[in-house]
N, CA, C and O atoms as a CHARMM CRD file, in Angstrom:
* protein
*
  312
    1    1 UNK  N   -134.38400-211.71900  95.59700 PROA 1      0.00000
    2    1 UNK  CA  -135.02100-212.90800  95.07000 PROA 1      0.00000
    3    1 UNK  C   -136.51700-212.60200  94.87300 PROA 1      0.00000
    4    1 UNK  O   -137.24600-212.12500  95.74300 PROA 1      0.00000
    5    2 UNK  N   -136.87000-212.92300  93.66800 PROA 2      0.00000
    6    2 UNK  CA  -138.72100-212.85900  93.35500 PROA 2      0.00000
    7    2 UNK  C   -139.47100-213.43300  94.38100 PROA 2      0.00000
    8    2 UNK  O   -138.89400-214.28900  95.05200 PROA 2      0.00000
    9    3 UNK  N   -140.72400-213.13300  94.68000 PROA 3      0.00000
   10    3 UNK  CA  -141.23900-213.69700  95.38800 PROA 3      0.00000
   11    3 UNK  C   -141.40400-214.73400  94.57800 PROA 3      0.00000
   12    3 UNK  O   -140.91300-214.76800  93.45000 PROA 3      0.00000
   13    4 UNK  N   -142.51300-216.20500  95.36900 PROA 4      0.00000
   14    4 UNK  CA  -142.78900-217.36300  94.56400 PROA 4      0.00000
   15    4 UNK  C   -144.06600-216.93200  94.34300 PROA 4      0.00000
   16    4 UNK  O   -144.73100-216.19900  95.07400 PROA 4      0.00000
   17    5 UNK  N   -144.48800-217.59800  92.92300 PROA 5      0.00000
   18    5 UNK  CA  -145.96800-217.28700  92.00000 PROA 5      0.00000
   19    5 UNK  C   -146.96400-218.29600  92.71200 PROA 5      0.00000
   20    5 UNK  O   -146.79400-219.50000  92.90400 PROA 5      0.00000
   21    6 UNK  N   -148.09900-217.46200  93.07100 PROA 6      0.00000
   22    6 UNK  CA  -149.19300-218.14300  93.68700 PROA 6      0.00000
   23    6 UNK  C   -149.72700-218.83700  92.68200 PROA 6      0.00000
   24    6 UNK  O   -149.80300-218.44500  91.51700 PROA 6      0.00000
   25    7 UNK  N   -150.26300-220.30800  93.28600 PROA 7      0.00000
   26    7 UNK  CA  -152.03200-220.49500  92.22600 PROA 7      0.00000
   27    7 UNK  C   -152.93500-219.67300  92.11800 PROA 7      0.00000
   28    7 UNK  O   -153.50500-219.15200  93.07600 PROA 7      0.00000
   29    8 UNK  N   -153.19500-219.44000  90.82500 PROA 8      0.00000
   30    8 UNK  CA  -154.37000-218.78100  90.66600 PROA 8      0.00000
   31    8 UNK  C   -155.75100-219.31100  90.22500 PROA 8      0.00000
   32    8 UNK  O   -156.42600-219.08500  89.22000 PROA 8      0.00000
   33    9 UNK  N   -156.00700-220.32000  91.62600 PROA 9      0.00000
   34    9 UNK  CA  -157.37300-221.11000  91.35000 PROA 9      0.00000
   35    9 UNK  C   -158.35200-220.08000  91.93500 PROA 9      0.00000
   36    9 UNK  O   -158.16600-219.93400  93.14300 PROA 9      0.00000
   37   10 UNK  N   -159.13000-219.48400  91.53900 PROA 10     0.00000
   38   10 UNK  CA  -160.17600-218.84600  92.32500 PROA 10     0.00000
   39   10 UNK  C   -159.60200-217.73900  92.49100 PROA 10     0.00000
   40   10 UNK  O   -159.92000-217.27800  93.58800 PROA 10     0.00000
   41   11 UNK  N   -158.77200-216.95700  91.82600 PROA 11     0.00000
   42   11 UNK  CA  -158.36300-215.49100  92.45200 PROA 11     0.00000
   43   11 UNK  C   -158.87900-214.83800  92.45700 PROA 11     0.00000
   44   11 UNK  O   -159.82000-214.63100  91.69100 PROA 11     0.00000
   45   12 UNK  N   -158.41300-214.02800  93.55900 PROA 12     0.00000
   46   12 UNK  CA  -159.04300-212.38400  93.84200 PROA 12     0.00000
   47   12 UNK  C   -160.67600-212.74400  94.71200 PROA 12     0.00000
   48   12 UNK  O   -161.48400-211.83500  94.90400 PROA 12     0.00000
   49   13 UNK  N   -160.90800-214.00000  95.10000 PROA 13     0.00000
   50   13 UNK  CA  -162.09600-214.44300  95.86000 PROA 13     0.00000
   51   13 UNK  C   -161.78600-214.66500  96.85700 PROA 13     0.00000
   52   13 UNK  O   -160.57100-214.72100  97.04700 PROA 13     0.00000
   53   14 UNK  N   -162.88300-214.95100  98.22500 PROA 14     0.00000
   54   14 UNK  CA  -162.36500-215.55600  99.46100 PROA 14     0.00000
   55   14 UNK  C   -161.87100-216.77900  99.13700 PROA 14     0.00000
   56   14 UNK  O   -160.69600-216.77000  99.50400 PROA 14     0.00000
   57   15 UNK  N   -162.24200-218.24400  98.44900 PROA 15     0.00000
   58   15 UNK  CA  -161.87600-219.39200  98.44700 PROA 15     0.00000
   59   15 UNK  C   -160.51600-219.25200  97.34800 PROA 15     0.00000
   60   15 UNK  O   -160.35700-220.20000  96.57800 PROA 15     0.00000
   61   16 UNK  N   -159.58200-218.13200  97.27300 PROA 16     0.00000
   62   16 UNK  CA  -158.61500-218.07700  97.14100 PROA 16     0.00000
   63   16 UNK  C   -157.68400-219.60900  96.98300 PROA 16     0.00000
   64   16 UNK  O   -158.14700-220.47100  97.73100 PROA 16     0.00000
   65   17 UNK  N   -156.67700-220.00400  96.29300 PROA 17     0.00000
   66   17 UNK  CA  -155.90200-221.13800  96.99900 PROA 17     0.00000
   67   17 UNK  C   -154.38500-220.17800  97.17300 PROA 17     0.00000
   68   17 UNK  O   -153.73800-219.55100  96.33500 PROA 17     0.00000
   69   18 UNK  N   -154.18700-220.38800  98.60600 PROA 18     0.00000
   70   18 UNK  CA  -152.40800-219.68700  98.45700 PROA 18     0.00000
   71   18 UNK  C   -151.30700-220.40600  98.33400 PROA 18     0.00000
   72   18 UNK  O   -150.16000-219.96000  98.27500 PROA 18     0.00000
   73   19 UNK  N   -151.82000-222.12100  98.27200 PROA 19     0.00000
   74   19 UNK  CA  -150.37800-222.67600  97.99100 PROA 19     0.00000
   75   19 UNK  C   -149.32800-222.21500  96.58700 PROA 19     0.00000
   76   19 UNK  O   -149.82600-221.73700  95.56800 PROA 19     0.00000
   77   20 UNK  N   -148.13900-222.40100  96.71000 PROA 20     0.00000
   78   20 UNK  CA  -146.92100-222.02800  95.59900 PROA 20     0.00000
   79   20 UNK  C   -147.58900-222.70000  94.45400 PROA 20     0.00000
   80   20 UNK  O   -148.40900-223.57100  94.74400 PROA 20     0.00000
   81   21 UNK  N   -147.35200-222.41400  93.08300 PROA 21     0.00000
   82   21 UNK  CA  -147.84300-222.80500  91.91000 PROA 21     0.00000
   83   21 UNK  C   -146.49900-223.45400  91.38500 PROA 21     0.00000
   84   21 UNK  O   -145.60500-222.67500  91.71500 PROA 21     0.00000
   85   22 UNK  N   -146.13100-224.19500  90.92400 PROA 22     0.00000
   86   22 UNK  CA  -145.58500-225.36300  90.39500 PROA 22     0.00000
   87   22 UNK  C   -144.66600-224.66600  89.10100 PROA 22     0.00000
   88   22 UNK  O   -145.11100-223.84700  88.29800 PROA 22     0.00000
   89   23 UNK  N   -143.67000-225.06100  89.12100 PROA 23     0.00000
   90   23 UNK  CA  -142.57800-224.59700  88.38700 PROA 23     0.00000
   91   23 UNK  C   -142.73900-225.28500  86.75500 PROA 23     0.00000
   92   23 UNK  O   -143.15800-224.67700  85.77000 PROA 23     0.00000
   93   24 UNK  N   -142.42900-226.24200  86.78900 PROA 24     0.00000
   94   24 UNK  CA  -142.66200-226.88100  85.42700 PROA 24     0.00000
   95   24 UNK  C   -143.45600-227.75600  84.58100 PROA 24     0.00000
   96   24 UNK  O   -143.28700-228.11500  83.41600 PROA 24     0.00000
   97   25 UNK  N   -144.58200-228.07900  85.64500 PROA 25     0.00000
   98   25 UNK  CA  -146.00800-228.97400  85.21800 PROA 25     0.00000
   99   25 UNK  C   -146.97500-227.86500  85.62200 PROA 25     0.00000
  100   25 UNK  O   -148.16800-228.10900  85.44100 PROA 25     0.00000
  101   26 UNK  N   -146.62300-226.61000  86.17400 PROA 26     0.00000
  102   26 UNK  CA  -147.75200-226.00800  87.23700 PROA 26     0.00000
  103   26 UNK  C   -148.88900-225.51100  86.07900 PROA 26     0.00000
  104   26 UNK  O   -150.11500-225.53700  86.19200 PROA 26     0.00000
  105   27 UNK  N   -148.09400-225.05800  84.94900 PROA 27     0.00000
  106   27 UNK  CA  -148.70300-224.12700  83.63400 PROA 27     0.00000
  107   27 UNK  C   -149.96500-225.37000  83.13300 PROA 27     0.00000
  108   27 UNK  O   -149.91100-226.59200  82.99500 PROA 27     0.00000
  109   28 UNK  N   -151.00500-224.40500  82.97100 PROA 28     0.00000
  110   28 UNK  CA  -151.99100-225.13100  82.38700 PROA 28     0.00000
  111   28 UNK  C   -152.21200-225.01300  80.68100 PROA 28     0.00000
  112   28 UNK  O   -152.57300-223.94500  80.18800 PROA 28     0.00000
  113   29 UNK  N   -151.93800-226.31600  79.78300 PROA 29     0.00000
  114   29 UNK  CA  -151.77900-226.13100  78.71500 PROA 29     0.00000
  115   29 UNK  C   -152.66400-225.08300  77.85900 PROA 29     0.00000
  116   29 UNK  O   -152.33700-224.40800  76.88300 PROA 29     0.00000
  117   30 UNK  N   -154.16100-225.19100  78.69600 PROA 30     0.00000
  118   30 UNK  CA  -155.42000-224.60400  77.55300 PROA 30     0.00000
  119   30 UNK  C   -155.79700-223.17000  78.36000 PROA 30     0.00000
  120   30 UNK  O   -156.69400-222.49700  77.85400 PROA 30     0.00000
  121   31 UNK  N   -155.18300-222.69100  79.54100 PROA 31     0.00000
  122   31 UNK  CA  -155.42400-221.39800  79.82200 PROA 31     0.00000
  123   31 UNK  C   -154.28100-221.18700  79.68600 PROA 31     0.00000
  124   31 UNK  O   -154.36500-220.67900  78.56800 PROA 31     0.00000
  125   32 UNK  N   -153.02200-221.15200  79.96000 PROA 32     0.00000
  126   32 UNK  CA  -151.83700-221.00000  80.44900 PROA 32     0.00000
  127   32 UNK  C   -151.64700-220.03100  82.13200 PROA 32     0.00000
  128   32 UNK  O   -150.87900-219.09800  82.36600 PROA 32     0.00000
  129   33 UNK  N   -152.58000-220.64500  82.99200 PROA 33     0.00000
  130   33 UNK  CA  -152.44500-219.98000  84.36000 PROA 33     0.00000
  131   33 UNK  C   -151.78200-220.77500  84.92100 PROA 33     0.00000
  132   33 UNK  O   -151.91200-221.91900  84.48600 PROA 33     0.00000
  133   34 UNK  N   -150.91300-220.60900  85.96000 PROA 34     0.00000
  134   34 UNK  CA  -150.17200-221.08900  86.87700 PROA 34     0.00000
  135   34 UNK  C   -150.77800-221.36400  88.16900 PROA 34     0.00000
  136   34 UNK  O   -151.26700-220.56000  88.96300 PROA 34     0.00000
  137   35 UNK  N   -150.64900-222.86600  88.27000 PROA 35     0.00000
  138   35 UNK  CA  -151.54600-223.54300  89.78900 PROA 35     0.00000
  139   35 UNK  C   -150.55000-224.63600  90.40800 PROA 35     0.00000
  140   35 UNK  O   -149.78900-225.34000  89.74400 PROA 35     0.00000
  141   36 UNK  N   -150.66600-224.64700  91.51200 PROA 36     0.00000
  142   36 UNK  CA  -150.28400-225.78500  92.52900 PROA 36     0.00000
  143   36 UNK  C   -150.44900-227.44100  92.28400 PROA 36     0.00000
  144   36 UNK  O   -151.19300-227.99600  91.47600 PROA 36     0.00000
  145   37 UNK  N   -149.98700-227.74400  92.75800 PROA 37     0.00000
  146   37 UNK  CA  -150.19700-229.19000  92.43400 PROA 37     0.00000
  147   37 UNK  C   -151.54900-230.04000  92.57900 PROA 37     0.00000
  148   37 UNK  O   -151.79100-231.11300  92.02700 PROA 37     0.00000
  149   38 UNK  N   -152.58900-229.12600  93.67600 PROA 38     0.00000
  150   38 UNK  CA  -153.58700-230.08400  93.51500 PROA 38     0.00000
  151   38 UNK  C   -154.81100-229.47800  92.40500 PROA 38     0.00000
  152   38 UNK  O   -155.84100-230.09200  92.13000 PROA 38     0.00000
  153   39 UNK  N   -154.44100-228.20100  91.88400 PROA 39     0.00000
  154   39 UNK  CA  -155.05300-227.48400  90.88900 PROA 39     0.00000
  155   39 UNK  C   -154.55400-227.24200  89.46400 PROA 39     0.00000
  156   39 UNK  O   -155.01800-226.36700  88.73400 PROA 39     0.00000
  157   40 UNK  N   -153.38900-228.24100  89.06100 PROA 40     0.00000
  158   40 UNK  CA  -153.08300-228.24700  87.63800 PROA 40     0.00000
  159   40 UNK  C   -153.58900-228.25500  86.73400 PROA 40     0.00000
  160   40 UNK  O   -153.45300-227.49400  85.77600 PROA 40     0.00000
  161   41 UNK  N   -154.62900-229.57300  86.93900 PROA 41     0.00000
  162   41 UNK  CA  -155.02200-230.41200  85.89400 PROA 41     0.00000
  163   41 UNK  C   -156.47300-229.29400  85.76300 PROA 41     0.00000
  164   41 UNK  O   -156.97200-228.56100  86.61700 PROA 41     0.00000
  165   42 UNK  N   -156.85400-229.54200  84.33000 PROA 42     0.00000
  166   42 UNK  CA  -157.77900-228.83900  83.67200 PROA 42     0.00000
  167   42 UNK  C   -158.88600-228.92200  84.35900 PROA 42     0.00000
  168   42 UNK  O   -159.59900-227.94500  84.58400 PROA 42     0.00000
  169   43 UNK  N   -159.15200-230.20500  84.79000 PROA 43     0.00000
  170   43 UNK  CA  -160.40600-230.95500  85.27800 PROA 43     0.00000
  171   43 UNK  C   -160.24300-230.61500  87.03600 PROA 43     0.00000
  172   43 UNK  O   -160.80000-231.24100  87.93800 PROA 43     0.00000
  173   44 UNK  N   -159.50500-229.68200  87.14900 PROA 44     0.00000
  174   44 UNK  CA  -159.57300-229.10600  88.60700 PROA 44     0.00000
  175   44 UNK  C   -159.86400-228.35700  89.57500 PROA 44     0.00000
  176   44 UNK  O   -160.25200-228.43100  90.74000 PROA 44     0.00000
  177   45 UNK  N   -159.40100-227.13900  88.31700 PROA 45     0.00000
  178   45 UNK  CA  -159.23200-225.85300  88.44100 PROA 45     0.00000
  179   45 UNK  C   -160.38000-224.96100  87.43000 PROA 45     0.00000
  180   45 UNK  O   -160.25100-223.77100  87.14200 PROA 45     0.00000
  181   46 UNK  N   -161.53800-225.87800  86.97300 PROA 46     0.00000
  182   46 UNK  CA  -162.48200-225.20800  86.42600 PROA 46     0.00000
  183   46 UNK  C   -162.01000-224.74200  85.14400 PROA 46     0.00000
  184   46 UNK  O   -162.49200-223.64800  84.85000 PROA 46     0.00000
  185   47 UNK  N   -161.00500-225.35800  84.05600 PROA 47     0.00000
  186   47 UNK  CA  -160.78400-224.32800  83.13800 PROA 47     0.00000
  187   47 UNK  C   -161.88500-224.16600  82.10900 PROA 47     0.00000
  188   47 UNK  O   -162.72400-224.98500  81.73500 PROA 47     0.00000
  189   48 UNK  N   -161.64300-222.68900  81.67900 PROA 48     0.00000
  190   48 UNK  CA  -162.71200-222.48900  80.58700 PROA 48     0.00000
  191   48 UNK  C   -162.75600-222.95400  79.43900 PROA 48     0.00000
  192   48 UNK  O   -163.69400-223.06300  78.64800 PROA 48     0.00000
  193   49 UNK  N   -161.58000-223.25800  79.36800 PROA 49     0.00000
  194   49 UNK  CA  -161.03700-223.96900  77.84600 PROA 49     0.00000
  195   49 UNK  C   -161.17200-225.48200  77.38900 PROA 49     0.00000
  196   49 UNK  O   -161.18400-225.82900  76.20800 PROA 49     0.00000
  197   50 UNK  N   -161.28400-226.44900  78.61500 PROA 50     0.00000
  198   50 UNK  CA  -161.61800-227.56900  78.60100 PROA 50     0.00000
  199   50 UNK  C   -163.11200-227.95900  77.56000 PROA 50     0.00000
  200   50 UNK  O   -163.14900-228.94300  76.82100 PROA 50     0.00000
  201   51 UNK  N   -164.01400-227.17300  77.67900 PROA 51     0.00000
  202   51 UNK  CA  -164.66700-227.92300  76.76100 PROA 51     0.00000
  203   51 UNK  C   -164.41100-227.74500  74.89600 PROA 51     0.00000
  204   51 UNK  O   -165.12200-228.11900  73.96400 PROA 51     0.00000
  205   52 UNK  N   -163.26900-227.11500  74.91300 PROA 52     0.00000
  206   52 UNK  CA  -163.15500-226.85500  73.65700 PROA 52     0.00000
  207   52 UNK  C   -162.07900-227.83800  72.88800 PROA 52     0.00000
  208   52 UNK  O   -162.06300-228.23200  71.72200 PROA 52     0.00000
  209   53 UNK  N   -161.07700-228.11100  74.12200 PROA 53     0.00000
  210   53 UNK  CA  -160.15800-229.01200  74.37800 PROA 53     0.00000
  211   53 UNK  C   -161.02000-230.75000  74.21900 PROA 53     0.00000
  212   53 UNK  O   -160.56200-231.70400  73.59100 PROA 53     0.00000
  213   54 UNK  N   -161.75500-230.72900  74.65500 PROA 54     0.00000
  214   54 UNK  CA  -162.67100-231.97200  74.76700 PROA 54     0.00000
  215   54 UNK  C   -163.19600-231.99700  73.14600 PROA 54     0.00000
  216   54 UNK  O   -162.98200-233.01900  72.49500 PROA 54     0.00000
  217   55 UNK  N   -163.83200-230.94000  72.56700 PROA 55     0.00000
  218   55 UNK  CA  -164.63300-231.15400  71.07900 PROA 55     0.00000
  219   55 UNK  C   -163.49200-231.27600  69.85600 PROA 55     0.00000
  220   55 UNK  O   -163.70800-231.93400  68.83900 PROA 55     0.00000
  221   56 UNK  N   -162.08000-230.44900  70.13500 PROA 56     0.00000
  222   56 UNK  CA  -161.23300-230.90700  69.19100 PROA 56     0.00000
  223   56 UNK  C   -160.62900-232.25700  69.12000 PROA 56     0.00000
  224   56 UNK  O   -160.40500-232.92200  68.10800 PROA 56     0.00000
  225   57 UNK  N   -160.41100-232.54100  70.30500 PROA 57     0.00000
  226   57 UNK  CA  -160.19500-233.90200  70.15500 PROA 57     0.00000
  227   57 UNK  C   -161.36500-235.09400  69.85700 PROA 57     0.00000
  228   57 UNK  O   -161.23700-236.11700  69.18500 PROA 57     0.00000
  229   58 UNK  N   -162.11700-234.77800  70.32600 PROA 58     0.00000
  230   58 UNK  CA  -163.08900-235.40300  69.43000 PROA 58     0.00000
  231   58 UNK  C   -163.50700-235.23000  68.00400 PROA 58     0.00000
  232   58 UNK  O   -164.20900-236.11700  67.51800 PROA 58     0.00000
  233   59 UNK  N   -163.22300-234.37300  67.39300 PROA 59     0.00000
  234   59 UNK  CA  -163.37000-233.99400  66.07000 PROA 59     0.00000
  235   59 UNK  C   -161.92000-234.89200  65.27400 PROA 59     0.00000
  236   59 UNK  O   -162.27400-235.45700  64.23900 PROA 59     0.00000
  237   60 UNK  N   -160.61800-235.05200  65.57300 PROA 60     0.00000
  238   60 UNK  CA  -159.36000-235.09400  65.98100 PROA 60     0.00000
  239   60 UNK  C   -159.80000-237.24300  65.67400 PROA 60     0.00000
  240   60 UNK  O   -159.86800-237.93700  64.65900 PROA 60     0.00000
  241   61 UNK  N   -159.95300-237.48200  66.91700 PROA 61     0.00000
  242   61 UNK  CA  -160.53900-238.85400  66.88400 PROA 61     0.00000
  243   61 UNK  C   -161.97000-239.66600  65.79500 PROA 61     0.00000
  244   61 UNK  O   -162.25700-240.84600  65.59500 PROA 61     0.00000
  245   62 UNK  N   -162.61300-238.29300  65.27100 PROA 62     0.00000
  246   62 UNK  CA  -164.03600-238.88300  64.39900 PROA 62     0.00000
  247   62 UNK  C   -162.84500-239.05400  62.97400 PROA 62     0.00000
  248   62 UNK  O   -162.53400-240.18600  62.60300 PROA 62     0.00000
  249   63 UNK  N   -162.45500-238.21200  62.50600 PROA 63     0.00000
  250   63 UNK  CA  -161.36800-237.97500  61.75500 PROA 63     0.00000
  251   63 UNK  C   -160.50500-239.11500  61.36600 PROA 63     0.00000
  252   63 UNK  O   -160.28200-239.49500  60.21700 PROA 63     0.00000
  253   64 UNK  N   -160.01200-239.65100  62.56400 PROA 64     0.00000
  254   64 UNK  CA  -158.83400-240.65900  61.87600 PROA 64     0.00000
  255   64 UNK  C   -159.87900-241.85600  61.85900 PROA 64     0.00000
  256   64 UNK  O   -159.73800-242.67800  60.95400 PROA 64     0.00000
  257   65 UNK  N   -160.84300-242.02400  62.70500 PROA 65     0.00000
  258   65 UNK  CA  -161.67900-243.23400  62.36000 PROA 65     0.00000
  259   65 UNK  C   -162.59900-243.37300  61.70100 PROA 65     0.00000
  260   65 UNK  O   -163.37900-244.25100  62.07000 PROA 65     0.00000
  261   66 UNK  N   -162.94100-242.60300  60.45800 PROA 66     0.00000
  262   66 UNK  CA  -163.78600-242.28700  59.31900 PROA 66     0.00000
  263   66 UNK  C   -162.51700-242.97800  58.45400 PROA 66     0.00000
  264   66 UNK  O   -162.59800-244.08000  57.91100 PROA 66     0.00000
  265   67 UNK  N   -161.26500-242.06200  58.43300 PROA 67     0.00000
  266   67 UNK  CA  -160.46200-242.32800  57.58000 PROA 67     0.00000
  267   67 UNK  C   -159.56100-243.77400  57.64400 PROA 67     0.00000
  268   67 UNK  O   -158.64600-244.10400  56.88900 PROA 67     0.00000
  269   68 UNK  N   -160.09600-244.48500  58.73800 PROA 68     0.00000
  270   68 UNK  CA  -159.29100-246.18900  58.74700 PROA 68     0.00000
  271   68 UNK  C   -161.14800-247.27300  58.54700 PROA 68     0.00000
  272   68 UNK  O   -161.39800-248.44800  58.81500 PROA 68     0.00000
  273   69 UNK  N   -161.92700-246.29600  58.05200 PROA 69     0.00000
  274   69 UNK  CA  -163.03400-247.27800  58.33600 PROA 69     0.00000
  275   69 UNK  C   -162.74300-247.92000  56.61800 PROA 69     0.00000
  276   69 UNK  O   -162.33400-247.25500  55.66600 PROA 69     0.00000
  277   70 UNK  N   -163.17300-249.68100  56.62800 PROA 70     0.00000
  278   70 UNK  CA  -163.15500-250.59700  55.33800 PROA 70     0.00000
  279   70 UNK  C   -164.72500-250.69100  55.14100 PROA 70     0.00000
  280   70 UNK  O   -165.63000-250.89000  55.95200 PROA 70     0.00000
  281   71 UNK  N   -164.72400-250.48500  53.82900 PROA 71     0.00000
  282   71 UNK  CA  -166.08900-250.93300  53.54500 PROA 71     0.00000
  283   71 UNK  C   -165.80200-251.96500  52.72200 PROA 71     0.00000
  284   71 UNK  O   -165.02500-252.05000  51.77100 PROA 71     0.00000
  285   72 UNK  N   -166.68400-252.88500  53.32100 PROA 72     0.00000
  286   72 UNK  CA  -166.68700-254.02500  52.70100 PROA 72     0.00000
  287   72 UNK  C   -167.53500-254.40100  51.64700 PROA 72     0.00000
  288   72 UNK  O   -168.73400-254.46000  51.92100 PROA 72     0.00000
  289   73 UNK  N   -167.07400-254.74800  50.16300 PROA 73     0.00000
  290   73 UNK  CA  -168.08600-254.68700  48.76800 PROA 73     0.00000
  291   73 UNK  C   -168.85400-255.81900  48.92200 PROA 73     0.00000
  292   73 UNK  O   -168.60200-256.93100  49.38500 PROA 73     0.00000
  293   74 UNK  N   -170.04100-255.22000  48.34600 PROA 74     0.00000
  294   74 UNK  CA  -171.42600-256.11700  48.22000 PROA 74     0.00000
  295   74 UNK  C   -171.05800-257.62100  47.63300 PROA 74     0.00000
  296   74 UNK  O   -170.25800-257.51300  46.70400 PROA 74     0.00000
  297   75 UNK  N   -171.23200-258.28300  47.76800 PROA 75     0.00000
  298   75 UNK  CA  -171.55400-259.89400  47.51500 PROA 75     0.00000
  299   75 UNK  C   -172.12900-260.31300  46.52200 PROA 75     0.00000
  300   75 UNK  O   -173.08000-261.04500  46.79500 PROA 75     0.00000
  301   76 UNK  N   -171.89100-260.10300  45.17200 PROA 76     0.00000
  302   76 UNK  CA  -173.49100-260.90600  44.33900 PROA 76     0.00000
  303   76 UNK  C   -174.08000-262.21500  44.48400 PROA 76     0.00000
  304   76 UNK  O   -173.52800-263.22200  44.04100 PROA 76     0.00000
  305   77 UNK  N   -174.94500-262.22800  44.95900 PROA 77     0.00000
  306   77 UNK  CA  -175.32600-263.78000  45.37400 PROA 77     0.00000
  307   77 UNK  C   -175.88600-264.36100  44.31600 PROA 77     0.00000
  308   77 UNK  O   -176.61300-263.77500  43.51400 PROA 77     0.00000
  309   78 UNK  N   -175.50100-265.79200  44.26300 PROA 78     0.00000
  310   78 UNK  CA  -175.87100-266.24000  42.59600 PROA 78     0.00000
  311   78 UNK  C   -176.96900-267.34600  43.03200 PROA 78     0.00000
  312   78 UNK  O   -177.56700-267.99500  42.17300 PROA 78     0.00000
């Protein structure tokens, strides 16, 4: 039997984490490293990729709300 896959929050450092890394949520979408449950989330585990993750979606969001904005036509006032 394989051993089980560590988190790799901090590897190869003393503040190491050795808990088991998580089977099917463990994968981190924007690095793809494998972490434990209290080091999944992007916003946890320091990822490097998060701020890039943050500007596409914001680019992503300026985008559809440019494209639903109404302009409303001028008025001739008599």
């Amino acid at each position: 039997m394989p051993a089980k896959k560590r988190c790799q929050f901090h590897i190869g450092t003393d503040s190491q984490c050795s808990s088991a890394a998580l089977r099917i949520v463990g994968q981190c979408p924007l690095c793809r490293a494998q972490f434990c449950s209290s080091h999944r989330l992007p916003e946890h585990h320091e990822c490097l990729n998060l701020e890039d993750c943050r500007q596409q979606a914001f680019e992503r969001n300026k985008s559809k709300l440019e494209s639903e904005r109404t302009v409303a036509p001028k008025i001739a006032a008599s």
